[in-house]
N, C-alpha and C positions, 0 to 999 in steps of 0.2 A: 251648424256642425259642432260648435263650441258647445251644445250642451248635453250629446254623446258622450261625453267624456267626464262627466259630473259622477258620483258617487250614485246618483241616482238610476244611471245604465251598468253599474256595474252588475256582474254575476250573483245570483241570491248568495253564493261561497263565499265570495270575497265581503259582500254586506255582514254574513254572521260574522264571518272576521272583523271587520271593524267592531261590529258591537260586543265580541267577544275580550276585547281592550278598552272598554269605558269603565273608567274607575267608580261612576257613583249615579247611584239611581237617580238622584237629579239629571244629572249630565243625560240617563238613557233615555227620559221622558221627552227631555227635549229634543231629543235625535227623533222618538217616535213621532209627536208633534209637528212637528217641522218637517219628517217624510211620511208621505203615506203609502212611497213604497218600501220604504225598511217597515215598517210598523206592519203589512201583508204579513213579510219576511217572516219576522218575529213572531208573530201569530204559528207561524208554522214549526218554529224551535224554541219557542221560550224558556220551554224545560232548559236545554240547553245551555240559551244565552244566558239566563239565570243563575244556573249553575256557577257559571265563571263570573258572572258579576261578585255571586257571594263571597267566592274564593280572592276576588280584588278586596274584599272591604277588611281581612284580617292579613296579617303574611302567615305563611305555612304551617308555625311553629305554634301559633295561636288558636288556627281553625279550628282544633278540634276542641278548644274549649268554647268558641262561639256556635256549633256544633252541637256539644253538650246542654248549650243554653234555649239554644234555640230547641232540642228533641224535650225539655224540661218545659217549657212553653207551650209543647202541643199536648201534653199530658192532660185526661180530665178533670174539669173543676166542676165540683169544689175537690181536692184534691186528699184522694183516702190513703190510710197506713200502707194497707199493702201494693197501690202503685207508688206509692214513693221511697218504699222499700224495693220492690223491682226494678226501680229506675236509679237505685244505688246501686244495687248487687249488681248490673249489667252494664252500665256506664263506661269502666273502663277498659273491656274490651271489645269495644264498641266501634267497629273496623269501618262502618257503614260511611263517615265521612269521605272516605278514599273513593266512592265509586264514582265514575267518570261523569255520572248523571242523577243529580241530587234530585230527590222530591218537589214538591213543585213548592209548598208548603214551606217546609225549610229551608229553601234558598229566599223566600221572601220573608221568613223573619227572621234571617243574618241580614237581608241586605237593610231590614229596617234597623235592628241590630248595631249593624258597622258605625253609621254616620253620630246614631246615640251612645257608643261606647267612647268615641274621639270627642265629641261632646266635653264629656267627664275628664276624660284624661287631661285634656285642656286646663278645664278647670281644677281637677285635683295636682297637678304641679303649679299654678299657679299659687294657690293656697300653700302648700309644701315651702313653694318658694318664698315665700314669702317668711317663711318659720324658720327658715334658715338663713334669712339674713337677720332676722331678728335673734336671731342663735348666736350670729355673727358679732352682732352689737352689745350683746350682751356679756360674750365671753372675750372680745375683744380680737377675733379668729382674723386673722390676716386672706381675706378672701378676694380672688379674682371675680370683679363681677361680672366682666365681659364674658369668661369662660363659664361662669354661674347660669349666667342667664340663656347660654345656646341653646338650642333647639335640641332635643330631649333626644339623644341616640336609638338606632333603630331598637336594641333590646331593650335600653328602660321605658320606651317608648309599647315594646312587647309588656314586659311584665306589667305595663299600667293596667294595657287590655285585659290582659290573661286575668288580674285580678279584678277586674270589675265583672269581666263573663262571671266570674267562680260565685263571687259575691250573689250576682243576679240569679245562680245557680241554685244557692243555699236557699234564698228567700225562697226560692218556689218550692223546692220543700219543704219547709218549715210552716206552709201554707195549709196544714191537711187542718181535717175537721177536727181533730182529738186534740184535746187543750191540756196535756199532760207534760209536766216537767222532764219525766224521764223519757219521754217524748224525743224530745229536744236533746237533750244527753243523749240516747242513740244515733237518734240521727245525725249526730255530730260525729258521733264516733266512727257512724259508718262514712259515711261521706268525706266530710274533712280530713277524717284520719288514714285515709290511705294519702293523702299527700303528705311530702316533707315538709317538717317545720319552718322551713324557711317560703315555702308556699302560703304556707295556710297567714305566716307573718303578714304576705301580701294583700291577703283578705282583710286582714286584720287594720291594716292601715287604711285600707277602703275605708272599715268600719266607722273608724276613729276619722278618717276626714270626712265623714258625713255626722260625725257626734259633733263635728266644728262647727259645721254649713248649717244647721238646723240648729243649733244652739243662739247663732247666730240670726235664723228666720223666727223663734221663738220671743230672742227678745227685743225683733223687730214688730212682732205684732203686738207683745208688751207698751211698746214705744207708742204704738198708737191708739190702743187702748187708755193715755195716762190722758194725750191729746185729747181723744174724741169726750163727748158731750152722752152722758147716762143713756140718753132716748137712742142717742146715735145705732146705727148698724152693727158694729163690730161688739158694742157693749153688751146688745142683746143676743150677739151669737153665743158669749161669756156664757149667759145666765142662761140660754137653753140649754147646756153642754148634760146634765144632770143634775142628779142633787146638791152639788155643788160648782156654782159661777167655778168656769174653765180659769177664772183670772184671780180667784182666788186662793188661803192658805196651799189645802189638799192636795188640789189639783198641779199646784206649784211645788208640789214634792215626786211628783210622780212622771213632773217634765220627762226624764232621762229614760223613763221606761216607754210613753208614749212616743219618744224618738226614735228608737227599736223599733215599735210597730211601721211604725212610717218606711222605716231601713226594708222591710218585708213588702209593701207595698208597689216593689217596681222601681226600674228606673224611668219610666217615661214620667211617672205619677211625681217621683222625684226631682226632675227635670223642672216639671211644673209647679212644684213647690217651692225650688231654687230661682224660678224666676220669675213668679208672680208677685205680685202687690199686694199694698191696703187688705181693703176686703175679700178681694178672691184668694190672697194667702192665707188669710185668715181662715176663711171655711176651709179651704183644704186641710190647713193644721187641724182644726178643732173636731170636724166630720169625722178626722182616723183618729183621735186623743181615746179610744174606749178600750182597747186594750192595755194591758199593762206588761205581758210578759218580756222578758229579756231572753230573748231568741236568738239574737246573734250571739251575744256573751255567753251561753250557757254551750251555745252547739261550737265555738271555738276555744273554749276551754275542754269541754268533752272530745274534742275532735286531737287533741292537740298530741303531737306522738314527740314521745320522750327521750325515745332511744337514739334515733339518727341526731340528737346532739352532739353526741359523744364519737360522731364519725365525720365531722366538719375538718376541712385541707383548714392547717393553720393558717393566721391572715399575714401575706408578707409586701403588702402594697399592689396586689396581683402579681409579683413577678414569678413566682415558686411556693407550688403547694407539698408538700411534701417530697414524693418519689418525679411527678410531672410538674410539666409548664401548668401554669391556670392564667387562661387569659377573659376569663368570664365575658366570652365571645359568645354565649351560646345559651337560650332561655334553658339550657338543661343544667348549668353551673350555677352554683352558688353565686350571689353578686358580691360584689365588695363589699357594700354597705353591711348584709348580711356579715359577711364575713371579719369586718372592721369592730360591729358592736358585741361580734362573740369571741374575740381572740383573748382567750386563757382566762375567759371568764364565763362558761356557758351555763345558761340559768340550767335548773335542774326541775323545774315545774314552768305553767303558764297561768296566768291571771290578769287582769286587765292592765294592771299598770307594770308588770316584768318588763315591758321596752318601750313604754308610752312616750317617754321622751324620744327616745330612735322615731318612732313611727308618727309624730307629732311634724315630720320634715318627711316621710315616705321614704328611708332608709334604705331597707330592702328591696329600694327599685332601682340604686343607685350605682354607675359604674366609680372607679378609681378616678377615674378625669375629672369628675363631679364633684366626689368627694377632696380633691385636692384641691379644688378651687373652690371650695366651702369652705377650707383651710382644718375641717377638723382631725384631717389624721395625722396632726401634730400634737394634740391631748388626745389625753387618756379618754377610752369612751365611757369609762367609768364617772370621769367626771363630766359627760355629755348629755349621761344619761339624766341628769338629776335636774336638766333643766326644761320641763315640762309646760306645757301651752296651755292656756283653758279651755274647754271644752262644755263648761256648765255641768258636770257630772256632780260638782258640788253645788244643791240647791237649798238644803233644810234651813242654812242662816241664812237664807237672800230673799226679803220680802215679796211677797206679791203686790201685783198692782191694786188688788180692795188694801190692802193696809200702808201703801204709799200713798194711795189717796187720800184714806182719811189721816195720815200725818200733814199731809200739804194744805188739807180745812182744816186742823186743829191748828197748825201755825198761823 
């Protein structure tokens, strides 16, 4: 009689409702797995259940830029002018997320979406954090580390996602066939530049924490290129790369722009690049090393809007923005961080290094609690600004590994 009463005699009603509250496509597989009467069930409402899975992997206020990501993903590849101009111009009145019964398509690639976006976010505060106690240390900031290190509030926790959708957004435009600069300057212009500057900021420190991460995978495969032996594997990937060994002068000046291509290449591919080894990071890097254009840089400077500068709520520790409260409670407010590195000093252009040091710690993701217990909105962020992390952007004086080599035989 005891087993009447199991999940497995319940109503097919009541089962969509459980599966309607499973937070994560793992979690659902194993539920299917494990019944082979919900797994019928399911068969019979996927659409459905699907639907609301996808809506569990972002919160509300996010979805529709995983949404966005995802309807940019099912676009044709190889991917031509005028559908990525179509897919600009229509974008943002793009209502279609709201309906109660998602495509079948686009709820399974948010839900594969969700679990790779928390991924990163992970990892990009991590990294952040990391910059900011080193901030800490260097300026000498009286910072809480316990309240530093808490678990990332649900909106900066938003803005992380919001900006890595946007990020993975850009890349798949920027994808088309036409290899034109002004290219890239429109499409920046249209797309980025209907968002606020303090948006597109958000992107922007995407960028910059992945010009870290792979600066970082670059002069790891360096590292073992100096180790390995001429015959070895990795050596000869070098010397396949083109007319010039990948590990050579050339090729070693061009690092920062084959990072960019990479930056365009996906976050799964990214993913895979952040967390492979030896030799399969090695081909990974080297395989995409053949373009050279600066894609993100050129479409976030072109994108970048001028005017909503000059209409920023003064910064007053969150408590009072001019005429209203500001409790930057809400992915539609300005955040502190923002607001902390622009108060009565707003740049009046954008270029890579205008707030590199803000974005060096992922600033513009950050609440007032954060930033008090980082200690720096006790200095001026004038003087915050000027303290910058490397990133490898400067490569022309830093030898390659053909000419370390041969200083290590001439010694």
């Amino acid at each position: 009689m005891a087993s009447l009463y199991t999940i497995e005699t319940l109503q097919p009603e009541l089962q969509i409702a459980i599966m309607r509250y499973v937070a994560s496509t793992k979690s659902l597989l194993a539920l299917l797995k494990a019944s082979p009467r919900f797994y019928q069930v399911f068969r019979t409402r996927k659409e459905y259940v699907l639907t609301e899975l996808a809506r569990n992997q972002f919160p509300g206020s996010v979805f529709v830029n995983a949404w966005d990501t995802a309807k940019a993903l099912q676009l044709p590849q190889p991917l031509t002018r005028e559908v990525s101009d179509g897919f600009i111009e229509t974008f943002a009145n793009d209502n279609q997320h709201e309906q109660p019964v998602l495509p079948l398509s686009i709820s399974i690639s948010i839900c594969q979406l969700g679990p790779l976006v928390n991924w990163f976010v992970q990892d990009f505060w991590s990294d952040c954090l990391g910059n900011l106690k080193r901030l800490g240390a260097c300026l000498g900031l009286q910072q809480d580390v316990q309240a530093l290190e808490s678990p990332l509030s649900a909106i900066e926790k938003g803005r992380i996602q919001r900006a890595f959708c946007r990020f993975e957004t850009t890349g798949i435009l920027l994808t088309t066939l036409e290899r034109k600069d002004d290219l890239y300057l429109d499409q920046g212009q249209q797309f980025l530049g209907q968002f606020t500057t303090d948006d597109i900021e958000e992107v922007a420190c995407v960028r910059d924490y992945f010009a870290r991460r792979l600066w970082g995978v670059f002069e790891a495969i360096e590292e073992d290129a100096m180790r390995a032996k001429p015959s070895d594997a990795i050596r000869r990937l070098g010397r396949e790369f083109g007319e010039h060994d990948w590990f050579s002068r050339v090729p070693k000046h061009f690092q920062p722009d084959y990072m960019e291509n990479i930056m365009i290449m996906g976050l799964p591919f990214l993913r895979e690049v952040l967390e492979s080894r030896g030799l399969q990071r090695a081909g990974l890097v080297i395989a995409t090393s053949k373009q050279t254009h600066r894609r993100f840089t050129q479409a976030l400077e072109s994108g970048h809007n001028e005017v909503d500068l000059y209409h920023l709520p003064p910064f007053d520790s969150g408590v009072y923005c001019g005429e209203q409260e500001f409790h930057g409670d809400s992915l539609q407010d300005c955040s502190h961080g923002w607001l902390y590195a622009n108060r009565g000093k707003l740049a009046k252009d954008y270029n890579r290094w205008t707030r590199k040091g803000f974005r060096d710690w992922g600033y513009v993701m950050l609440d007032s609690q954060r930033l008090k217990a980082a200690g720096v909105l006790e200095r001026d962020p004038e003087e915050i600004s000027h303290y910058l992390f490397d990133d490898g952007t400067y490569v022309d004086d830093q030898p390659s590994v053909t000419s370390r080599l041969k200083k290590n035989v001439s010694v």
